[in-house]
N, C-alpha and C positions, 0 to 999 in steps of 0.2 A: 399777478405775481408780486409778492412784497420784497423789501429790501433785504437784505442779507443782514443779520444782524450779528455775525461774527466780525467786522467791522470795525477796529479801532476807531474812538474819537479824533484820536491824533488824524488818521489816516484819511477819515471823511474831511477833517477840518484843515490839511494840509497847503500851507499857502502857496499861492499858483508864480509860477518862476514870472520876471516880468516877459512882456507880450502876449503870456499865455490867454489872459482876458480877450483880448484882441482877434488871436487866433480863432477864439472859441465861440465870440461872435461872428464871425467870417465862415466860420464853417457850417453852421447852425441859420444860417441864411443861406448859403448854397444849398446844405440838405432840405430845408425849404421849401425851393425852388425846383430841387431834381421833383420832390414829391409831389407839386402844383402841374409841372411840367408832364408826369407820368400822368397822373390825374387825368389831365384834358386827353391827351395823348390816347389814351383808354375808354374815355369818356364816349358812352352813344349819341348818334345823331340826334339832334334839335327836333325832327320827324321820331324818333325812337321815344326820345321822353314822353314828348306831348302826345301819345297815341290813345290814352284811356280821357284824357281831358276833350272839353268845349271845344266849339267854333269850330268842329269838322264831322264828318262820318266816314262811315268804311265800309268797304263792297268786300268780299270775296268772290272770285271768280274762279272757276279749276280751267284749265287746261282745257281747250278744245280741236285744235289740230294743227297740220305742219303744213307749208306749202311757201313756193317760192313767187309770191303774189306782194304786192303793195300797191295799194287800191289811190295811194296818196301822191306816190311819185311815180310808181307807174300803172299808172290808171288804164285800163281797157287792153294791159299788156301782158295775159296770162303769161307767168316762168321768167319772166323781167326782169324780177329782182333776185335779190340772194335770197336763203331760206329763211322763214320768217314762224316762230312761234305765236300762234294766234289766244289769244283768251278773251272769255264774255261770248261776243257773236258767234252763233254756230255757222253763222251762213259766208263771215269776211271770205272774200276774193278780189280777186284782179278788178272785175267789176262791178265791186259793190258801191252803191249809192248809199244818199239817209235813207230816201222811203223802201228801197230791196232791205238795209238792214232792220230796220222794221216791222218789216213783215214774218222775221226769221225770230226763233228761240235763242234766248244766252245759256250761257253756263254759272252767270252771276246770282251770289245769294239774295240778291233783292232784283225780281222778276222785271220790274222798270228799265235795270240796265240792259241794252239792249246794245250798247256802245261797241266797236271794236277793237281791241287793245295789241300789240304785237309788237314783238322786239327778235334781233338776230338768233339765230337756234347757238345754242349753246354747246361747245366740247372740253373735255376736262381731259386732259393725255390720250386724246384723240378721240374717247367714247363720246358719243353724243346723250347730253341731256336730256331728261322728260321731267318736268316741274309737274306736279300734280294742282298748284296753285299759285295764284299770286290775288296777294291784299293791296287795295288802292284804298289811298284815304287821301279823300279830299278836306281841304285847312284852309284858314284863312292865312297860316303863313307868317304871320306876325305884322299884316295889313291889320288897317280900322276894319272888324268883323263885319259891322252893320252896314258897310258899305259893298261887301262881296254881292257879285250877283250871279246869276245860275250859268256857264257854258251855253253860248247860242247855239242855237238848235243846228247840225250840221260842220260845226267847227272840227275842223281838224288840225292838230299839234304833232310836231317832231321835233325829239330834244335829242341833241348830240352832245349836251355839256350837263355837269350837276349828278356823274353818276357816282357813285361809292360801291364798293364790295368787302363783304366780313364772311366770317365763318360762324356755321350756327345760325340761328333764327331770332336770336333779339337785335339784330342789331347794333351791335357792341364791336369797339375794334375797326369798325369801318376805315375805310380810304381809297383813294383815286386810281389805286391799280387791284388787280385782285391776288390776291392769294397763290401760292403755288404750291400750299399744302394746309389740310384742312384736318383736323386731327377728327374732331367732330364726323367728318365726313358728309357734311354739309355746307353748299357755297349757298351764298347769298347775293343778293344785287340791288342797291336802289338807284332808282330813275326820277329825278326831277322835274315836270315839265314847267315851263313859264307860264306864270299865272299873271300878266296882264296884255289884253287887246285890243288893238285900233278899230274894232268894229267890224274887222271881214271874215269872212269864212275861211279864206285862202290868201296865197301868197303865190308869186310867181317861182322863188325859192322852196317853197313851203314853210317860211319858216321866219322872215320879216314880218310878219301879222302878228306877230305875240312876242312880246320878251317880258323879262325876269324884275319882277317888283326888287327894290334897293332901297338902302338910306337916301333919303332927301328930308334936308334940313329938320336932322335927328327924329326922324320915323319912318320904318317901311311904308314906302307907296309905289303907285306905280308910274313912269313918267309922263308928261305932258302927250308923247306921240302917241303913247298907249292908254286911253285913260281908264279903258273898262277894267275893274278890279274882279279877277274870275278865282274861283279856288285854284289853290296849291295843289298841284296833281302829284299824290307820290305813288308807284307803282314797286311793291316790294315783291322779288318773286325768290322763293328756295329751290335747290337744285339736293337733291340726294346724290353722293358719290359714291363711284364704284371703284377709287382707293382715295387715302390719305393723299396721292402728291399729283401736282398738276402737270402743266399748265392748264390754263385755259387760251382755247381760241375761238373766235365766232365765226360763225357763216359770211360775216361781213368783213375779215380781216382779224387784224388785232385787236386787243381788246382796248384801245382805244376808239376804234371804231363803234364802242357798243352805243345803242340809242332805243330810242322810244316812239311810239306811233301812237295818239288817239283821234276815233272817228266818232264823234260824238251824234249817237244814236240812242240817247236816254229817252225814253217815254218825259215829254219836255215837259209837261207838268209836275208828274213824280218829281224830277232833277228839283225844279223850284220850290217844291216844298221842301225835301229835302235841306236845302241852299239856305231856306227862311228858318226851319222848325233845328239846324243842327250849327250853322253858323250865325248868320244876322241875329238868331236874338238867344244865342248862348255865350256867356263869357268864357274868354279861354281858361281863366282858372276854376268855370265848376267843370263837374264832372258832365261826361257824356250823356243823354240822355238816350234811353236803351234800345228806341228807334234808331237810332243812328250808329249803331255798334256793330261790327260785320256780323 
């Protein structure tokens, strides 16, 4: 759009009353501000951007089944727990081991995963959810890449913190509670889990064996307790809605309650290749390498 050029000279050239300068800096930095402010506000997850870039890869998994099992907290206790959406393993139960997982088929696009992934079943105004998939991409997170090393063999993770919810499928919009109307008519969910560990499989919590790489002295690392640097687990799953307005509630409560389960049952050499040929020796700003791409 160009200026208007009916326009007096006078009228462009018009001297400003006093303070008006003042004003007009003042405001011209507030509007600024609101615009930086929306910006971020808007702005997709750190996981969202970085998804087509280095230093990580990505599985697809669809959907495999529904049951009110958890193999991690309560182990050997078929119907236990609350209801539990499974994806990857076809075979996850109450009592699933590494080597039973193993031995079973995934529903993951790379045959190696063999892992079992699961989170609370999902309702949206009471209907109950069916996610037809969920994308996990492992990152190094914003850790020294070269120093990640592959999930030990058998490790299992439960995160109750780190989740976000949008509408839609990129990503966009996210934040700490979910939605209670999705115009889109698609929720979204991501799951962060804690990418550094003290060396054990287990925890007596399940859940003191791993925590959350941080700043220490101006660079993500992981702290002294935990020293193993493991990828950054994100588990992104979409939900189709069967209207625009919610709530949402889980099987496990509110949606605060929402969380994350992995049983890591990778085909453990695959996993470390992986580990080597998509983080340790790719920079985060080149692009993915096509192996590593779900």
């Amino acid at each position: 759009m160009g200026w208007s050029t009916r326009s007096s000279a006078a009228h462009r050239f018009r001297p400003l009353r006093p303070g008006t300068a003042v004003v007009c800096v003042v405001a011209a930095a507030l509007a600024a501000l609101l615009i930086l402010g929306a910006s971020l506000a808007t702005a997709p997850a750190a996981s969202a951007l970085s998804s087509n870039h280095g230093a990580s890869f990505a599985v697809r998994c669809d959907f495999s089944h529904r049951l009110s099992d958890d193999p991690i907290v309560h182990f050997g206790h078929p119907g236990a727990a609350h209801s539990h959406d499974f994806f990857g393993n076809r075979s996850t139960n109450a009592r699933s081991g590494y080597k039973s997982l193993l031995a079973h088929g995934t529903t993951c696009s790379h045959v190696a995963d063999k892992a079992a992934y699961w989170m609370p079943t999902v309702k949206w105004n009471g209907t109950t959810l069916n996610s037809k998939r969920a994308v996990f991409y492992y990152r190094a997170g914003g850790k020294d890449h070269t120093q990640v090393e592959a999930f030990p063999a058998g490790l299992k993770v439960v995160t109750d913190s780190h989740i976000s919810w949008y509408c839609g499928r990129s990503g966009r919009g996210s934040r700490s509670t979910p939605p209670r109307r999705c115009s889109s008519k698609v929720l979204g969910v991501r799951m962060v889990f804690p990418d550094c560990s003290n060396g054990n499989q287990d925890s007596v919590n399940h859940r003191s064996h791993m925590a959350y790489s941080r700043q220490i002295n101006g660079s993500v690392r992981c702290p002294s307790s935990h020293h193993l640097s493991v990828p950054v687990l994100t588990m992104n799953v979409t939900f189709p809605l069967p209207t625009a307005r919610g709530p949402v509630r889980l099987s496990s409560g509110l949606p605060r309650t929402m969380h994350a389960d992995f049983f890591n049952s990778w085909h453990q050499p695959a996993l470390k290749h992986l580990v080597w040929r998509c983080i340790k020796t790719v920079r985060p700003s080149q692009p993915r390498p096509a192996e590593c791409r779900a």
